[in-house]
KOLGU-618298 format. One record per residue (C-alpha): x, y, z; residue in one letter. Coordinates in nm, 3 decimals. Layout:
<nodes>
[node [X,Y,Z],A]
...
</nodes>
This chain:
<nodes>
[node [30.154,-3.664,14.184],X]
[node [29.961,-3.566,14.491],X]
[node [30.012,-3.171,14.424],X]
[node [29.917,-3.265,14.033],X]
[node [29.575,-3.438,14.172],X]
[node [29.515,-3.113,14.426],X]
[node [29.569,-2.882,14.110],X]
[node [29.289,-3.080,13.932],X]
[node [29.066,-3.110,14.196],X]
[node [29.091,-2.740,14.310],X]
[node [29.040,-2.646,13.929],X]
[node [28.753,-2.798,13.826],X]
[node [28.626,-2.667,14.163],X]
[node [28.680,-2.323,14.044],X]
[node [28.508,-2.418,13.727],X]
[node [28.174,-2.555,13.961],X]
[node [28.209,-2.254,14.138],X]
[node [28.241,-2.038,13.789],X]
[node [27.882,-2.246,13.728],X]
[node [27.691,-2.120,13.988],X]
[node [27.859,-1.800,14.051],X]
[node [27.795,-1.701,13.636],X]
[node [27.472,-1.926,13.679],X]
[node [27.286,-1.559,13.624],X]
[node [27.455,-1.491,13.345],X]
[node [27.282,-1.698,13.151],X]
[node [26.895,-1.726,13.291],X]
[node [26.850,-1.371,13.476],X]
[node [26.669,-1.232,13.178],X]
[node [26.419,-1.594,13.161],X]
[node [26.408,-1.550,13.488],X]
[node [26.285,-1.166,13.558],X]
[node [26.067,-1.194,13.249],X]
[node [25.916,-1.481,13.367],X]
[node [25.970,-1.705,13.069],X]
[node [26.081,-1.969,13.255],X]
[node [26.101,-2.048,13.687],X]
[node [26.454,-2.002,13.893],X]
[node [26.459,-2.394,13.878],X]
[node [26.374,-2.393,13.477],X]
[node [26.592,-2.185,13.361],X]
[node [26.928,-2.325,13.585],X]
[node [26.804,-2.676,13.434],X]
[node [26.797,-2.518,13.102],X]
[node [27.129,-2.298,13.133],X]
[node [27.300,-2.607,13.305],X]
[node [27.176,-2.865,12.979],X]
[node [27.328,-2.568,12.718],X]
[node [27.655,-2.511,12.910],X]
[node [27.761,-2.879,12.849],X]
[node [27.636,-2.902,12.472],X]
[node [27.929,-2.657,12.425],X]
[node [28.141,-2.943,12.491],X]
[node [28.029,-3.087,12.122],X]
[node [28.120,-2.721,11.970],X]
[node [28.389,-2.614,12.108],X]
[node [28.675,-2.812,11.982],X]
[node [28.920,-2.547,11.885],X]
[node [29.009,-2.440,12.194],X]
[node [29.129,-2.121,12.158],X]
[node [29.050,-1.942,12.510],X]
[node [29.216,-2.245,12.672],X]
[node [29.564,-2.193,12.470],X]
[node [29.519,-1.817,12.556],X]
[node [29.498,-1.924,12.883],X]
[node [29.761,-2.151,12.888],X]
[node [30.022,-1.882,12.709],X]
[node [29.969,-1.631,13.019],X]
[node [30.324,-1.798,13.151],X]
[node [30.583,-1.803,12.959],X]
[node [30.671,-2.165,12.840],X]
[node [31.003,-2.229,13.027],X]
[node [30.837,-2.116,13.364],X]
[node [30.562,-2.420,13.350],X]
[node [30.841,-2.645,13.235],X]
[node [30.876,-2.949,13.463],X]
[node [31.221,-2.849,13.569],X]
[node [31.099,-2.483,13.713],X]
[node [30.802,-2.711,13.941],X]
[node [30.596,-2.473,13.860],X]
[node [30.261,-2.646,14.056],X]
[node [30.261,-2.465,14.372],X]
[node [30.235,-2.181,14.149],X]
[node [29.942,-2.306,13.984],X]
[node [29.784,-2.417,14.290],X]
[node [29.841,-2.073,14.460],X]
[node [29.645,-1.906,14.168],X]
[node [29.398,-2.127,14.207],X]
[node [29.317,-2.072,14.534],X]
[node [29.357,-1.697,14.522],X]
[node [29.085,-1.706,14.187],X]
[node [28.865,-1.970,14.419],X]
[node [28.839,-1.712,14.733],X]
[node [28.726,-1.354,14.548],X]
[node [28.504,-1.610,14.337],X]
[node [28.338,-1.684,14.670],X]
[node [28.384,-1.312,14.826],X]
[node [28.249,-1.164,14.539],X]
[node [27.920,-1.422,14.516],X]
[node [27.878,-1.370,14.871],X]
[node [27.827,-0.996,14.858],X]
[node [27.625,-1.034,14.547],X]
[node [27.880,-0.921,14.322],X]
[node [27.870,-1.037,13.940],X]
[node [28.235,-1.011,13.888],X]
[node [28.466,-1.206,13.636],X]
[node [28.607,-1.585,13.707],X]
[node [28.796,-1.542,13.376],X]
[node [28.966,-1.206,13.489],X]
[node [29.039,-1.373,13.866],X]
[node [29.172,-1.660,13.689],X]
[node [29.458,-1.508,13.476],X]
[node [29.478,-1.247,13.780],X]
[node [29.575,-1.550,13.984],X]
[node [29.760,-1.738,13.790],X]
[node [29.999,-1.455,13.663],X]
[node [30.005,-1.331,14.044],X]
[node [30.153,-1.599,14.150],X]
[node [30.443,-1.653,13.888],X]
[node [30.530,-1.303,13.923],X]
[node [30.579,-1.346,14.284],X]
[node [30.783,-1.679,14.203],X]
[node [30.980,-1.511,13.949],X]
[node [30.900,-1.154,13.866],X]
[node [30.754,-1.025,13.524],X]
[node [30.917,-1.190,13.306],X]
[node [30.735,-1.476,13.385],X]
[node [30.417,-1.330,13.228],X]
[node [30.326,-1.308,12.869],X]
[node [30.245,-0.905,12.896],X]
[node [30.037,-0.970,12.523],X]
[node [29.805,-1.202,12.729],X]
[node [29.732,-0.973,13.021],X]
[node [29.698,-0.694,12.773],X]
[node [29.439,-0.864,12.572],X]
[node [29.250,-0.936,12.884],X]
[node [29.237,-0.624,13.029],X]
[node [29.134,-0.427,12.666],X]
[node [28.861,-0.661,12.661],X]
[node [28.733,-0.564,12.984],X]
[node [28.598,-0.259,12.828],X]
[node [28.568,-0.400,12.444],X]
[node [28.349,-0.718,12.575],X]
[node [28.028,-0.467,12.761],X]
[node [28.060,-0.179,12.539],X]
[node [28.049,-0.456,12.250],X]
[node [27.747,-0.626,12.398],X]
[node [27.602,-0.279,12.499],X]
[node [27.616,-0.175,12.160],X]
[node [27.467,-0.506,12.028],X]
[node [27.204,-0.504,12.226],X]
[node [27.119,-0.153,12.206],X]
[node [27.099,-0.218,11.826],X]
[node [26.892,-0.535,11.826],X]
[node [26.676,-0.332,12.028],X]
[node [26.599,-0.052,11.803],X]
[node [26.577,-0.308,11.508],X]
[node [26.312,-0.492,11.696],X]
[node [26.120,-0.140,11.773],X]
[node [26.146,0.017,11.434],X]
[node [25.988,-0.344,11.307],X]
[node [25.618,-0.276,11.499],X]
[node [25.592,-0.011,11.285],X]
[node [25.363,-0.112,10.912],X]
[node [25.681,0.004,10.687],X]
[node [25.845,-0.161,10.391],X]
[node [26.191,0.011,10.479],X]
[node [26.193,-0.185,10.816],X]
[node [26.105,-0.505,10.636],X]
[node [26.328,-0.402,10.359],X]
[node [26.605,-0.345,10.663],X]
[node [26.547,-0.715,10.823],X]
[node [26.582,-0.839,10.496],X]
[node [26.905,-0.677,10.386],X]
[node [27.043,-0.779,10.744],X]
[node [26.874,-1.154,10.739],X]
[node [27.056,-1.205,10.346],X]
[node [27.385,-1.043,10.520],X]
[node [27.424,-1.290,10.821],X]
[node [27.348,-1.557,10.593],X]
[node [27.656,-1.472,10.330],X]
[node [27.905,-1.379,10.644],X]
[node [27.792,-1.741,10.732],X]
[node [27.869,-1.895,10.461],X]
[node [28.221,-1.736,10.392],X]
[node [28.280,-1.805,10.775],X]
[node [28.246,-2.200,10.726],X]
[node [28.554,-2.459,10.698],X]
[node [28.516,-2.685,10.395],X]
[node [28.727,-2.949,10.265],X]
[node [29.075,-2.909,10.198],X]
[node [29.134,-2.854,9.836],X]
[node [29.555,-2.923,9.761],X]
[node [29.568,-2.802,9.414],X]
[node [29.879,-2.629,9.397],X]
[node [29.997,-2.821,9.711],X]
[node [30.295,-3.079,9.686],X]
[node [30.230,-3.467,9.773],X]
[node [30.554,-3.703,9.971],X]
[node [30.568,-4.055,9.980],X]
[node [30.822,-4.162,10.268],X]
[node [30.931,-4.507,10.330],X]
[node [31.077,-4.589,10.657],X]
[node [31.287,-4.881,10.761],X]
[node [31.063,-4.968,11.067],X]
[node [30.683,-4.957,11.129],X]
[node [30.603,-4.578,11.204],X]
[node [30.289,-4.508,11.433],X]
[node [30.069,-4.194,11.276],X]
[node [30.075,-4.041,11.629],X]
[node [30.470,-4.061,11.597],X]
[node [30.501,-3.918,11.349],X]
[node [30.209,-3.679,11.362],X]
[node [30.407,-3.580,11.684],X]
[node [30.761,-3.573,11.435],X]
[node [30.584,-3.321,11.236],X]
[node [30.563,-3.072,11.505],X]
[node [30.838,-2.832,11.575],X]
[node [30.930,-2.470,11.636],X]
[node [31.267,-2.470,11.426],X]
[node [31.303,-2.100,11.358],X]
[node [31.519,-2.166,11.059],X]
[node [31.160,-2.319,10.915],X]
[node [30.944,-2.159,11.089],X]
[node [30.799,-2.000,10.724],X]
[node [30.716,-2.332,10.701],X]
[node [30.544,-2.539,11.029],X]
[node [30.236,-2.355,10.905],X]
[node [30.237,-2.573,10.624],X]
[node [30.368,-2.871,10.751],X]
[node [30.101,-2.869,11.019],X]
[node [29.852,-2.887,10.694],X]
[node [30.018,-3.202,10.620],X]
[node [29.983,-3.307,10.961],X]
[node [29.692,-3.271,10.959],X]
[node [29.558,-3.468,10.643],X]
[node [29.804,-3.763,10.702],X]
[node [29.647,-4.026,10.557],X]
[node [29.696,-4.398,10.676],X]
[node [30.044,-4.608,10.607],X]
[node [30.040,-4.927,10.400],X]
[node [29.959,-5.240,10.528],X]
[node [30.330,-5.256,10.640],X]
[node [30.334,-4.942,10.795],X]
[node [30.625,-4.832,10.695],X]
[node [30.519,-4.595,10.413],X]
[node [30.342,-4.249,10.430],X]
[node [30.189,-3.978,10.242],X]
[node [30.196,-3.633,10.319],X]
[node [30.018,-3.337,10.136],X]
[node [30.075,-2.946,10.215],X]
[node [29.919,-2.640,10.055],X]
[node [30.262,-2.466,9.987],X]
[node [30.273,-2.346,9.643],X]
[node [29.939,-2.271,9.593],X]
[node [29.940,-1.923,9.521],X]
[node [29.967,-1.839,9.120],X]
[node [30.325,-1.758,9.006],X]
[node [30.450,-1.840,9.365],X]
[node [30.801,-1.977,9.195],X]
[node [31.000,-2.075,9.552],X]
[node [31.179,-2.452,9.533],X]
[node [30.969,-2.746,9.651],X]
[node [31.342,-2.858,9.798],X]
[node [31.335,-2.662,10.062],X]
[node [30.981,-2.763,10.168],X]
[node [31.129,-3.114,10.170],X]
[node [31.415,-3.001,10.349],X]
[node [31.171,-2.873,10.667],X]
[node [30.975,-3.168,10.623],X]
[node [31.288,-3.426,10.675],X]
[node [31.396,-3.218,10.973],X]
[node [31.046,-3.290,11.161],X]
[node [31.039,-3.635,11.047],X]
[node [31.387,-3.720,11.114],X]
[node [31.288,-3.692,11.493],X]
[node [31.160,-4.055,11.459],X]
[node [31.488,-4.170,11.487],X]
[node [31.405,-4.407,11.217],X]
[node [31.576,-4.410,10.867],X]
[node [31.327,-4.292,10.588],X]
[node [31.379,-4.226,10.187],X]
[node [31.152,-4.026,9.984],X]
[node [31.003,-4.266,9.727],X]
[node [30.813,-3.994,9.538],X]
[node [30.737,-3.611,9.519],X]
[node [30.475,-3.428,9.321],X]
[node [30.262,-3.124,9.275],X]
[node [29.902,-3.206,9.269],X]
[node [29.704,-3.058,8.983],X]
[node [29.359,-2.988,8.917],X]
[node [29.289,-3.296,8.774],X]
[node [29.413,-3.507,9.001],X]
[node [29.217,-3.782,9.202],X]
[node [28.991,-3.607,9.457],X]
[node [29.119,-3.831,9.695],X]
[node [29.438,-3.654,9.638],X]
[node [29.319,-3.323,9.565],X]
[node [29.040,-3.289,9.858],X]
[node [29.083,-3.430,10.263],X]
[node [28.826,-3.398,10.519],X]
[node [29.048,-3.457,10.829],X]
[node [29.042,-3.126,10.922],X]
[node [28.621,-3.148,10.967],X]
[node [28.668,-3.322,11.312],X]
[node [28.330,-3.513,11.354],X]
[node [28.155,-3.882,11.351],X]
[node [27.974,-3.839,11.044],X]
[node [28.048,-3.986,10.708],X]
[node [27.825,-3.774,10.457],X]
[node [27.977,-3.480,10.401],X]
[node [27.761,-3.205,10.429],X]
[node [27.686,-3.313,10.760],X]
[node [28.058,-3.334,10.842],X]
[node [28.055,-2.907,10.729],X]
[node [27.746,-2.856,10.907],X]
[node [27.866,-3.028,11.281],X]
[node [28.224,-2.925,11.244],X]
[node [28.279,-2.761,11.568],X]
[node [28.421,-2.437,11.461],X]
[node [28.106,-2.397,11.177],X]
[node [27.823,-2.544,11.383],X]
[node [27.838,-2.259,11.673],X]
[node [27.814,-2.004,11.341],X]
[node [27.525,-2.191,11.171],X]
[node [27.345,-2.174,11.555],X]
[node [27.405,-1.787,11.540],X]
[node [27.282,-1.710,11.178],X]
[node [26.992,-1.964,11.294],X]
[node [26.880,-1.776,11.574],X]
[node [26.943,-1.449,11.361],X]
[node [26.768,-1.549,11.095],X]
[node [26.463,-1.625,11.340],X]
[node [26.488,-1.306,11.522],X]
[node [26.508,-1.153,11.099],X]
[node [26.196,-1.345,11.068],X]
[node [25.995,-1.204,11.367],X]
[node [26.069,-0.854,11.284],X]
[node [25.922,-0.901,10.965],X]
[node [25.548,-0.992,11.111],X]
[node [25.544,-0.791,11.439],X]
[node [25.353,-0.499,11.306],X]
[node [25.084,-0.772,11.208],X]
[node [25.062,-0.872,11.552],X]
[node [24.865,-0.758,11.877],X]
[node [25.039,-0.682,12.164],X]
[node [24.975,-0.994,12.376],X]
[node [25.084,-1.217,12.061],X]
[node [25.427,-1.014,12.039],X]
[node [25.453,-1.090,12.409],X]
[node [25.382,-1.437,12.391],X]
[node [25.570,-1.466,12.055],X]
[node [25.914,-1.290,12.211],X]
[node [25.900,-1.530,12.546],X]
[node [25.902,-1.821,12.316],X]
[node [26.259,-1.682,12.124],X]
[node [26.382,-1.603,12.478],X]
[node [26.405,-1.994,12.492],X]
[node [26.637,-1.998,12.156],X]
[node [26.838,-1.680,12.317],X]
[node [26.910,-1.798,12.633],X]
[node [27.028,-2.110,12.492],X]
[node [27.290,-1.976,12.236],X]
[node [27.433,-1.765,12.525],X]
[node [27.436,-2.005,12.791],X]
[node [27.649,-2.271,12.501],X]
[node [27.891,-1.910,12.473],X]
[node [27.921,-1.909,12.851],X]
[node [28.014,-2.274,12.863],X]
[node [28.240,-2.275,12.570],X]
[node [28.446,-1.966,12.725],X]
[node [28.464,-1.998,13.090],X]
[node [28.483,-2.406,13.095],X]
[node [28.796,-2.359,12.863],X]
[node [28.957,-2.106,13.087],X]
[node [28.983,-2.430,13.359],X]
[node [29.078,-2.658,13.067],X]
[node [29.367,-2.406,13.018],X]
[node [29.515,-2.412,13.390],X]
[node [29.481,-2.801,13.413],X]
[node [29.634,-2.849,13.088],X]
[node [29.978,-2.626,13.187],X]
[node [29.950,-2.808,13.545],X]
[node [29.971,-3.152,13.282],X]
[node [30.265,-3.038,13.132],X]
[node [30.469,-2.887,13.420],X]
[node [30.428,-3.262,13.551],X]
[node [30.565,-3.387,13.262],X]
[node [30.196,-3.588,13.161],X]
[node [30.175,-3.399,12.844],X]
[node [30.447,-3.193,12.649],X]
[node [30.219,-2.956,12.483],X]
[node [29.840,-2.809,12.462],X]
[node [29.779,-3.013,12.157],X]
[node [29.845,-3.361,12.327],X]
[node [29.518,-3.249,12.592],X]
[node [29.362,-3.598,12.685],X]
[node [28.979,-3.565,12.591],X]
[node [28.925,-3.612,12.947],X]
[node [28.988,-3.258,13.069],X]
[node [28.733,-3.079,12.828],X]
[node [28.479,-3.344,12.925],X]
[node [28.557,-3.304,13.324],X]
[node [28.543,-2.918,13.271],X]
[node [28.239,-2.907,13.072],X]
[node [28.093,-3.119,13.343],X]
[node [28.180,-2.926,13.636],X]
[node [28.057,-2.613,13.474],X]
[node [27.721,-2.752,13.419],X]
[node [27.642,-2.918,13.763],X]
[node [27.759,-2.580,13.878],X]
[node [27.503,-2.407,13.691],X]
[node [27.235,-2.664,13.839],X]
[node [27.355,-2.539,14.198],X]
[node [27.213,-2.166,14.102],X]
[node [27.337,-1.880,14.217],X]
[node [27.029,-1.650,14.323],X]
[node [27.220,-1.331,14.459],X]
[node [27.345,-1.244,14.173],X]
[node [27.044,-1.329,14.001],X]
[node [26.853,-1.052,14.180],X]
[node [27.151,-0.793,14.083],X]
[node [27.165,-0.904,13.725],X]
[node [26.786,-0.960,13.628],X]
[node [26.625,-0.658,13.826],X]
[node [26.869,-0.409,13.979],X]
[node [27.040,-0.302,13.683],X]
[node [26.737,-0.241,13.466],X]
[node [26.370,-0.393,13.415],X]
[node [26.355,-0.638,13.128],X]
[node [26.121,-0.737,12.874],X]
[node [26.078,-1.066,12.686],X]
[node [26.148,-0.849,12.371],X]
[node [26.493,-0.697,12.571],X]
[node [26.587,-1.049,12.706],X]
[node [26.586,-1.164,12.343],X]
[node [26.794,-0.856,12.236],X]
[node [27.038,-0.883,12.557],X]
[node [27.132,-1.230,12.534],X]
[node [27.153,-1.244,12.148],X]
[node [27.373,-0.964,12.154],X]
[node [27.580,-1.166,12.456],X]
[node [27.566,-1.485,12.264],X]
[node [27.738,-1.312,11.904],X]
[node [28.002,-1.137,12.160],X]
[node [28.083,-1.447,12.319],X]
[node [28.079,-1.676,11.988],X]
[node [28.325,-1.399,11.845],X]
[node [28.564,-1.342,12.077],X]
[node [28.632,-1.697,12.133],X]
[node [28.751,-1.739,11.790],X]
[node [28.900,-1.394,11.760],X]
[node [29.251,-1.341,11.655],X]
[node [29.397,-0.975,11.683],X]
[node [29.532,-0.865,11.350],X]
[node [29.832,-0.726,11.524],X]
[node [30.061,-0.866,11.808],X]
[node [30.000,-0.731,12.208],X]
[node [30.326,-0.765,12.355],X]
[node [30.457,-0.971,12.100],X]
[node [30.189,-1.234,12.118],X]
[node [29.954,-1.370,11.858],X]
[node [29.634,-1.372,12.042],X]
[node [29.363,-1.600,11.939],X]
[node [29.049,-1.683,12.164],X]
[node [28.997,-1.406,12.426],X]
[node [28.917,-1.501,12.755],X]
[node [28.602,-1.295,12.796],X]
[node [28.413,-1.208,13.091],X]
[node [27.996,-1.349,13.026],X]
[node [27.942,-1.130,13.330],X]
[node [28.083,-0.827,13.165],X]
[node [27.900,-0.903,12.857],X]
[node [27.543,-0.995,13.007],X]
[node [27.527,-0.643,13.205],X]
[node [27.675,-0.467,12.906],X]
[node [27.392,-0.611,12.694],X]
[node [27.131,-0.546,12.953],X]
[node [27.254,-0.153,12.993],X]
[node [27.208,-0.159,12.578],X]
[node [26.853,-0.250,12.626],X]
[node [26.757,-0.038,12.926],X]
[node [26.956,0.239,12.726],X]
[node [26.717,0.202,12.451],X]
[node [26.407,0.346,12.696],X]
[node [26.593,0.637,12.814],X]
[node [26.948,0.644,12.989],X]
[node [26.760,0.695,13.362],X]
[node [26.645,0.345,13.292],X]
[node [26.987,0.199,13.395],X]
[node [27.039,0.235,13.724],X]
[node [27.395,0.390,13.679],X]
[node [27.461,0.347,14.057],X]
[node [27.451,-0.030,14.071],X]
[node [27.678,-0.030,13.704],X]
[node [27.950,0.197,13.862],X]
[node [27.973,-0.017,14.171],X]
[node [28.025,-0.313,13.892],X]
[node [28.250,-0.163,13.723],X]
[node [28.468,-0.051,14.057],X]
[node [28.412,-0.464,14.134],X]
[node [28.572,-0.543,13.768],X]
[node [28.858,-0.317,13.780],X]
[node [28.981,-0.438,14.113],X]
[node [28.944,-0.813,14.015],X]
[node [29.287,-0.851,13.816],X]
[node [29.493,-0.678,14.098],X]
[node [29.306,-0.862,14.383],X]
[node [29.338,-1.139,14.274],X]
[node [29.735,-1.106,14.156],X]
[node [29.774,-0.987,14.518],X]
[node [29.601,-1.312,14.707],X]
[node [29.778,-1.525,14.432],X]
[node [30.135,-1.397,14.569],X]
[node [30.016,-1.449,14.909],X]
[node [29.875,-1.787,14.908],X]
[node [30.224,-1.873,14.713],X]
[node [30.425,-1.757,15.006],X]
[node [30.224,-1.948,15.235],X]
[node [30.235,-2.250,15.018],X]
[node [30.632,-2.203,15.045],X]
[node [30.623,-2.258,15.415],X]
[node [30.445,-2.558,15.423],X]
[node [30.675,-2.716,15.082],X]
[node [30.991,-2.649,15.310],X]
</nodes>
């Protein structure tokens, strides 16, 4: 238990550290334009890193995270902790090195450097999930170029729209009407289960929903076709009687047209999950639910994981829609300045482009909370189950994202000012207009590669949520902008010597990993 409380500590004081080493992620453009003061704009980044915490609930990164390892290696019975805690301590010294010198380089790349360091020196590669690593290191060139290429966009949109032409409005327009449908075809609704099949179980003992919410999950490879659907059903499991002893449970299977496979063998899967209860059970009743069904059949709002009763509200704060709707917001605002800038003196454009800075900043400092706090939530979760707290990611006590999102923000409030200086000045001069453009194009990177999932496997992974770096996005997106004046404008020395700094981070920190772990062997004998 002691080692278990050391892991925790140490990790969320990697993810302080993350806070004021990234710190200038997040406010070096408010800062060097002048929007806001050094003091502002860490108050303002720090307030914005937590609200992630209320957006961020499908914690993607954090799985990603947690799948570096393979599963049997963070099992109890491998004590896998002094691994953890070597990683840890490896990621928490070139965090420090690196901040010292001045250095923006990436906590999320010295964290899964770390962490897989140390298990390979434990137990060689095979320990390591190579898809994870993989994914990391392509997107240490995909994240900048992506935000480079963003930025350099939004900054020729916003140029082209001082001109007095009705192709540039016509342009905003088209793209303002276009972020607005791929919003709307992004958002989670209500389930709708026609087509689905409903199953009424009785058991012969009360049945908690957690146990058998917790029944319902398995990796049975003869049904694996189906967890998938029985994970729908999990989901939407209504409440038992008053006896509770009988359930119903709705899945989506069958609802494609002519789909003509036997609802037995749905049933089948289903009574192997829920035969884990170790309670006898008999179906009562099966159907398929029709169109006209009662909606209360037919529709379930489980899966819209908020407070609120009214429904469109439930759509509109649903974690995984609300960070969208902010984006197409702040896009749509940005749409709407282009539209009366060549209507505007110069000093009102100013003025006008220090106020969205405000709106900017904000959406990327909620990215850089929402990816690097759930990189820690990751490392303390696996630490959870290798003690034997917590058997899976799923079972995360709210806790952890609370205590991460926490640490993350009072770590912002503690600054970070060297890297400030590199970040907001040394790489390029910045405009309110190009601080806009940089951290918008930051903010969409980070927002999409946190719910990303690759349409093929890396290593024979699914990867979903990529643990981005908001360092290597921030300076990608500033070298867009300064790109947009001429290419001189980015001082190409200071990027290279970034660059070199990113590059090395992985190894480095794999290499300090497997040395802290055979230090932390002498003192375990």
């Amino acid at each position: 238990m002691t080692l278990l409380i050391t892991v925790i500590v140490l990790a969320l004081l990697f993810d302080f550290i993350n806070g004021f080493h990234d710190a200038a992620n997040s406010i070096a453009t408010v800062v060097s334009t002048r929007v806001l003061s050094p003091v502002s704009a860490v108050i303002w980044a720090a307030l914005f890193n937590f609200v992630a915490f209320f957006i961020f609930k499908d914690h993607s990164v954090a799985n990603t995270i947690a799948k570096t390892v393979q599963d049997r290696f963070t099992s109890p019975e491998m004590s896998p902790l002094p691994m953890i805690l070597a990683g840890l301590l490896a990621a928490i010294s070139w965090n420090l090195i690196t901040w010292w010198y001045g250095i923006p380089s990436s906590s999320s790349h010295t964290l899964i450097g770390g962490f897989a360091g140390a298990f390979i020196a434990a137990y060689g590669f095979e320990a390591v999930r190579s898809g994870v690593v993989w994914a990391t290191a392509i997107f240490i060139v995909v994240a900048p170029v992506a935000g480079m290429l963003m930025a350099y966009l939004i900054s020729l949109w916003f140029l082209h729209s001082f001109r007095k032409s009705l192709i540039t409005k016509f342009v905003s327009i088209t793209i303002m009407v276009g972020v607005a449908w791929a919003v709307w075809n992004t958002l989670e609704f209500k389930k709708d289960f026609n087509g689905g099949a409903s199953y009424t179980y009785m058991f012969d003992r009360k049945v908690s929903k957690d146990e058998l919410k917790k029944a319902l999950t398995f990796k049975d490879d003869h049904y694996k076709e189906y967890a998938p659907v029985i994970a729908a059903g999990k989901d939407s499991l209504g409440q038992p009687d008053a006896s509770g002893t009988v359930y119903t449970i709705r899945t989506d299977y069958l609802k494609k047209p002519g789909q003509t496979t036997e609802l037995s063998e749905l049933t089948v899967a289903i009574e192997q999950g829920i035969g884990k209860t170790k309670a006898g059970y008999r179906l009562l009743e099966t159907h398929r639910i029709s169109e006209q069904a009662d909606p209360k059949e037919r529709f379930d709002t489980s899966n819209l994981k908020n407070g609120f009763e009214t429904y469109w509200l439930k759509v509109i704060f649903h974690g995984a829609n609300f960070k969208w709707i902010l984006l197409g917001f702040i896009v749509m605002v940005i749409g709407g300045t282009t539209l009366v800038l060549s209507s505007i003196n110069m000093s009102q454009t100013n003025t006008l482009f220090k106020r969205l800075q405000l709106f900017s900043s904000a959406a990327f400092s909620i990215g850089h909370g929402g990816n690097d706090a759930q990189k820690v939530m990751g490392i303390i979760s696996v630490a959870l189950i290798a003690n034997g707290n917590i058997a899976s990611m799923k079972e995360m006590p709210t806790w952890v994202p609370l205590a991460c999102y926490t640490a993350i923000a009072a770590g912002t409030l503690s600054g970070g000012w060297k890297i400030v200086k590199t970040m907001g000045g040394k790489i390029t001069k910045v405009t309110p207009f190009e601080g806009v453009a940089a951290e918008t194009a930051g903010a969409i990177t980070l927002f999409f590669t946190e719910g990303l999932k690759f349409p093929w496997k890396i290593g024979g992974e699914v990867i979903k949520g990529i643990p981005v770096s908001t360092t290597h996005t921030i300076t990608g997106s500033i070298i867009g902008v300064g790109a947009t004046k001429r290419l001189s404008a980015v001082r190409w020395g200071v990027t290279i010597n970034l660059v070199w700094a990113w590059i090395l981070t992985i190894p480095v920190s794999a290499l300090l990993a497997a040395i802290f772990y055979e230090l932390i062997k002498l003192f375990l004998r």
